[in-house]
N, C-alpha and C positions, 0 to 999 in steps of 0.2 A: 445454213438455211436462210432464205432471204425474206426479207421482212417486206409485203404489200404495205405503202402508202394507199390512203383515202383521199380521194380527191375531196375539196373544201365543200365543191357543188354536192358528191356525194352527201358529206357530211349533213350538208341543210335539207336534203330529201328525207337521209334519215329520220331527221329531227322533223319534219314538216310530218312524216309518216306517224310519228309519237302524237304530234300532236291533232292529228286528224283523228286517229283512234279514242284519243279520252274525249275529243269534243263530239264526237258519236255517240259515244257510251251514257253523256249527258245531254243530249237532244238540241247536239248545238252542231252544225258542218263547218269545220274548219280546214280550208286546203290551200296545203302552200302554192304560192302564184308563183314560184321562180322556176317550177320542176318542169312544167312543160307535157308533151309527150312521155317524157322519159318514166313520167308517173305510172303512166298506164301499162310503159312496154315490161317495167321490172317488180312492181305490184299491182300486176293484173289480178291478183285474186284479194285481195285488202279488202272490198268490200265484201265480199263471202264472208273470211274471216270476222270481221267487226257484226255482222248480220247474224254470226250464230253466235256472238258474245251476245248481243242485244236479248239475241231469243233466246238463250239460256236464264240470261239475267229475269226474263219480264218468267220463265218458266220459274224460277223461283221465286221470285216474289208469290206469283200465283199459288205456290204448292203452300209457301208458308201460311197465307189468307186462308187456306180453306181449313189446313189444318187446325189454325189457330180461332179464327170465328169463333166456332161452338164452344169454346170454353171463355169467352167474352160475352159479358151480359151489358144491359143497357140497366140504368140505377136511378129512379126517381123513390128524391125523398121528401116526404111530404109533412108538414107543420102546422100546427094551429097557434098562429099567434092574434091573441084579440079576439077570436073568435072567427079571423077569416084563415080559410085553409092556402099556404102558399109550399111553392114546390122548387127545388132544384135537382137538375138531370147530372150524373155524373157516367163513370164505367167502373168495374169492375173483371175479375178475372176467377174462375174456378180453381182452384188450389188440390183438391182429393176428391175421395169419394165417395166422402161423409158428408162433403155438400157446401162445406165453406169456400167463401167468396173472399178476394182482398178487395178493398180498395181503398181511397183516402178518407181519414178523418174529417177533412173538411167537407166533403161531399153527404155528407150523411150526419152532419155534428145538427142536434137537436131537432133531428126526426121524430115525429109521433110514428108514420107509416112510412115503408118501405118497399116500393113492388121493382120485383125483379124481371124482365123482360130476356128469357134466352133465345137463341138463336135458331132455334126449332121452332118457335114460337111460343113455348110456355108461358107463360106468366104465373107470379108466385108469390107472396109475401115473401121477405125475410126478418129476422130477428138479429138483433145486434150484439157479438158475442164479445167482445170485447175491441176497444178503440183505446188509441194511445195520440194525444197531442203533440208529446214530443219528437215523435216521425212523422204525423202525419199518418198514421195506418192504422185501418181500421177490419177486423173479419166479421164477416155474416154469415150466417145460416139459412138456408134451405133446405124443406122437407122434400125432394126429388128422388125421383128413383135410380137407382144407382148407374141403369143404361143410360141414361140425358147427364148424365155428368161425364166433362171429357178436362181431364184435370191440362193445365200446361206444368211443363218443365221449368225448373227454373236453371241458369246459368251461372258461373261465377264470375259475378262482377269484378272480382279483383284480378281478373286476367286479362281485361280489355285495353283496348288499345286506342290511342287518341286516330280518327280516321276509318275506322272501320264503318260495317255499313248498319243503322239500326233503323228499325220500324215502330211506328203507333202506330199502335188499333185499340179503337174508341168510338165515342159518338160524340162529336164535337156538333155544336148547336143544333145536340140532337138528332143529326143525322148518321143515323144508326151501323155500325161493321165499315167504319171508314177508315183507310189503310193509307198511310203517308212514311215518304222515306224521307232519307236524311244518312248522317254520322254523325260518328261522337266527336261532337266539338272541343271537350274538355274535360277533366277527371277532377276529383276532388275539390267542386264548390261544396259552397255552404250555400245553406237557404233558413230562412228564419220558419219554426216548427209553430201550431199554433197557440205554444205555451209562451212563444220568446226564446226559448233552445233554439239555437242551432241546429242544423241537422249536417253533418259531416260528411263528405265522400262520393257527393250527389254527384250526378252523370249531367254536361251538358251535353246537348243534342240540338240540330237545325232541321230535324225532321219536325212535319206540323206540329203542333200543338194548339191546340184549342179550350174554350171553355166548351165543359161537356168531354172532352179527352183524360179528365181529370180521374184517378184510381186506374185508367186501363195499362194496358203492359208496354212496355217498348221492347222489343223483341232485336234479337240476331239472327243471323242466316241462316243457323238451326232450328230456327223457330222454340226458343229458350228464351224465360221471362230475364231480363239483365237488370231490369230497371221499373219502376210504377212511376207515370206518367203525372206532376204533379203540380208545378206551376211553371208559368212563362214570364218573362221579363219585357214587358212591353209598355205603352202610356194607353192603351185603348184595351184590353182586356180582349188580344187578339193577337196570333201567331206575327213575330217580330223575327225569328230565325233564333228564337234564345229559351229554346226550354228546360226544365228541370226534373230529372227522374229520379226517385231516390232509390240506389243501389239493391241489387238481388239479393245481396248476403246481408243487407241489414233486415231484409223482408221479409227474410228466410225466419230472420231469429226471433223478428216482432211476432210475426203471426203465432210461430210455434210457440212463444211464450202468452200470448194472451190466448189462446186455444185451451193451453194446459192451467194458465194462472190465475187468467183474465185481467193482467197487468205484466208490465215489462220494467226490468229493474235494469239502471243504467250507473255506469261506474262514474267516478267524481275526482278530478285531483285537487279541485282547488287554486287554480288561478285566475289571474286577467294577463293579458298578453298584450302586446303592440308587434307590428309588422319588423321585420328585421331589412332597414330599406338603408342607404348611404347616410344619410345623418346619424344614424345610429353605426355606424361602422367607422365612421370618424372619433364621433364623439371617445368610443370605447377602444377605438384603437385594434377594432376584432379584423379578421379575415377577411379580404374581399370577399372571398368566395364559401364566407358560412352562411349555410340557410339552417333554416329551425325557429323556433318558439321563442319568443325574448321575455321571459318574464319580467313585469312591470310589477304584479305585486301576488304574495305568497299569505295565502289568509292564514293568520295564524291555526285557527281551529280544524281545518283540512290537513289529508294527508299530504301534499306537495310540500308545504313549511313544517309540518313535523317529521317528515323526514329530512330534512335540510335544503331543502331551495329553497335560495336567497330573493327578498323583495329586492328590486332596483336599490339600488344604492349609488353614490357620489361618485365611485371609480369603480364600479364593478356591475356588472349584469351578466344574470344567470341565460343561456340559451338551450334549449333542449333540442337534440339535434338528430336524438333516434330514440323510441323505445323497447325493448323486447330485441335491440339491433335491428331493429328496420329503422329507415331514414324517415326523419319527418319534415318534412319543409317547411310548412307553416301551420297555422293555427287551426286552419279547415281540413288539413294532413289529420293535426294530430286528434280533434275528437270524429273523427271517421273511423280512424281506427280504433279509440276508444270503447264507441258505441258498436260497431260490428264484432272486435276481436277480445275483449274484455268483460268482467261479472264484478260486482261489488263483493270483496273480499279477495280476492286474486290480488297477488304481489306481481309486480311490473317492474322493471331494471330499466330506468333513465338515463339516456348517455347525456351528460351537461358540459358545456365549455362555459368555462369560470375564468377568466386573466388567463387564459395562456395553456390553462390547462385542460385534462379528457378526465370525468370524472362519470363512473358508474354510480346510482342514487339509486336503491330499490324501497320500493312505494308501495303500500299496503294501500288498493285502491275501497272506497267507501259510495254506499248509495246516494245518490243524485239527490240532494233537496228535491223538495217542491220550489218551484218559482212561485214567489207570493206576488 
């Protein structure tokens, strides 16, 4: 059988063809100058094809807006402080079809009133059924009738993928059912909750973000909640390309438990941790290539030092490297999955590298202090 050679010239058409197609697809024309003619005589149809990529794409975004709209509300919370009434606009998302609403705790944190603006055009009070500082999530209530209630899906976030495609829908300063794309920039930040917790396993995204986007969803190509839209990382309090969404399956678990509790109990092991970076791989003489949790110190009175992790020590440091067998990389790894995949009182199996060795540690996990 004989083997066809590519010609070099081929070669760079091809690639020049790659690269025209994704600069299309994001609203940029990119064409290679060396191809000549030859563009035209052997992908004459290229821009067909690219032309009904585009209109499928804009066709879905379309279907996902419409579907998703009416179960996004618009969220003014209104306050008397001093005696003069002042207000902040945030979003929200319909959850069932009993009538609860998610959205963030900060968005609604010491509200007198609360009117909800849906997408029909209702408008409504709601009442505040329970809010949790240490996600950030907060449910409400609406007296609506059960036709004007159009719940979203949620999705599981722990199946996403760094690159894929997500959406906000919200009302960023205010202006109402605004739909912004993007992808997931990154898995598993932290972001500080309004207690001073952490909040673990949070979703970056370069899709807008806005004030006023704050509580709404960020959505996938199924139009499935992934994510609640929550802050951005910026110096002007304005879309920088660095937003923060906190995870569907921890949103899943908050709501349903301040729903049923009107509080959410979160597990504790008990440490402080430092980064596991090259001075520290020196120093201890560990793996190049260990990642995990480096405990710096094991509070005596928690479960992590009563079950046997070690604080730092002179020749030794404990690293946690997986729990339950799943791999944890760092610090904002391991309370994401803490908080999403664990209950106070649930026993957990720590894999730790100690000097050299793999050591199983099972941990009787305990309820969360309060942050004083």
């Amino acid at each position: 059988m004989m083997r066809s050679r590519i010609p070099n010239w081929m070669r760079g058409l091809v690639a020049g063809v790659a690269i025209f197609v994704v600069g299309v697809m994001i609203g940029v024309s990119v064409w290679p100058s060396a191809t000549g003619a030859a563009f035209d005589g052997i992908f004459s149809n290229s821009p067909q094809i690219t032309g009904d990529l585009i209109a499928e794409m804009e066709r879905t975004y379309g279907d996902i807006y419409n579907r998703a709209a009416p179960s996004v509300v618009s969220i003014t919370a209104l306050s008397d402080a001093s005696g003069q009434m002042g207000g902040a606009t945030g979003s929200g998302f319909i959850i069932d079809t009993d009538g609860h609403i998610v959205t963030n705790d900060h968005v609604i944190e010491g509200a007198t009133r609360i009117e909800i603006n849906m997408y029909d055009g209702t408008r409504v009070l709601a009442k505040v059924v329970g809010a949790d500082a240490d996600s950030d999530v907060a449910v409400l209530k609406v007296d609506v009738s059960q036709d004007r209630l159009r719940p979203l899906p949620f999705g599981d976030s722990d199946a996403l993928i760094v690159g894929q495609t997500a959406l906000a829908l919200g009302n960023p300063f205010a202006k109402d059912w605004t739909l912004t794309s993007g992808i997931i920039s990154a898995l598993n930040r932290s972001i500080v909750g309004l207690n001073r917790y952490s909040i673990g396993g949070v979703i970056q995204t370069d899709a807008a973000i806005n004030p006023g986007n704050s509580g709404g969803p960020l959505l996938n190509l199924k139009g499935e909640v992934i994510g609640i839209n929550s802050q951005i990382e910026g110096g002007l309090r304005q879309n920088a390309g660095v937003g923060f969404a906190i995870p569907s399956n921890l949103v899943k678990r908050i709501a349903s438990e301040l729903i049923s509790e009107g509080r959410v109990h979160y597990s504790f092991l008990g440490i402080s941790s430092r980064p596991v970076d090259l001075d520290l791989i020196e120093q201890f003489k560990l793996p190049n290539n260990i990642r995990g949790v480096a405990v710096l110190e094991a509070t005596a009175k928690y479960p992590a030092a009563q079950a046997g992790i070690q604080t730092l020590g002179n020749d030794s440091i404990d690293i946690i490297t997986a729990i339950d067998g799943r791999p944890v990389n760092d610090f904002d790894d391991m309370i994401g999955y803490l908080a999403i995949h664990t209950n106070p009182g649930q026993t957990i199996t720590l894999t730790v590298y100690r000097q050299g060795q793999i050591l199983s540690i099972p941990v009787t996990l305990i309820q969360r202090p309060t942050r004083q």
